[in-house]
N, C-alpha and C positions, 0 to 999 in steps of 0.2 A: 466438422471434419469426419469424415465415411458414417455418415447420418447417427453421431455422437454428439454430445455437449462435455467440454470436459470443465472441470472449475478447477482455481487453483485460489488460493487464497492469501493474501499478502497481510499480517500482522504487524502493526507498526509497535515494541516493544520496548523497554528502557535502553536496552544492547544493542537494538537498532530496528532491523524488519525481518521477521520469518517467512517462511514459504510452506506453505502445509500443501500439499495437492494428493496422490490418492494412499491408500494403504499402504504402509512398506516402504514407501520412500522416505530415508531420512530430512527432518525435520531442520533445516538450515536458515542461520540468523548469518544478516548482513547487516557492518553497523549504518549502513547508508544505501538508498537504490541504485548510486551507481556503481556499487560492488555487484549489486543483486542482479542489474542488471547484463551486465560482466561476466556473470557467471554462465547465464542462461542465452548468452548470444552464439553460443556452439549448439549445433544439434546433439543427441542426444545426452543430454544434460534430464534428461527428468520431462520434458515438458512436449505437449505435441508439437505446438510451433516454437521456434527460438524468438525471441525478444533481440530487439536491436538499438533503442536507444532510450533512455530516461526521458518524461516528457514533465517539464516544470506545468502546474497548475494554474490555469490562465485567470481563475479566482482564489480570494483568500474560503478555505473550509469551513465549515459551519462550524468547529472550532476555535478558530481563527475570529471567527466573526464572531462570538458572543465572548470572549477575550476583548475585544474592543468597546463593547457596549457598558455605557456608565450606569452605575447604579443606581437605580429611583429612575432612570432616564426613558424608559418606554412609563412606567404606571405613577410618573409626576413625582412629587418629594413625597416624603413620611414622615409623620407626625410623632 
């Protein structure tokens, strides 16, 4: 956007998710994305483009995926 990079950063937190983006701007927690996203679907809310819908994650997160993995089950049993 007008030969910019902006970053914003989404912390996923016990309360839910924060939104940190540049100096100055308060620091706001949503207990869920589709609040978060809610918020930031009006223009000037804080952000250069406005967000418009929540997008479910088409895999489980790395996360996710070592939650599921048995113990001993990649490096065999333990003695």
């Amino acid at each position: 956007f007008n030969n910019c990079v902006y970053t914003y950063r989404i912390f996923r937190e016990n309360q839910g998710y924060r939104v940190e983006s540049t100096e100055g701007f308060p620091k706001l927690t949503f207990p869920n994305l589709k609040e978060l996203v809610s918020k930031f679907k009006n223009p000037d809310q804080g952000l250069v483009v406005h967000l418009s819908k929540p997008i479910k994650r088409p895999s489980l997160c790395l996360r996710q995926r070592r939650s599921l993995l048995v113990p001993n089950g990649i490096y065999g049993k333990s003695f």
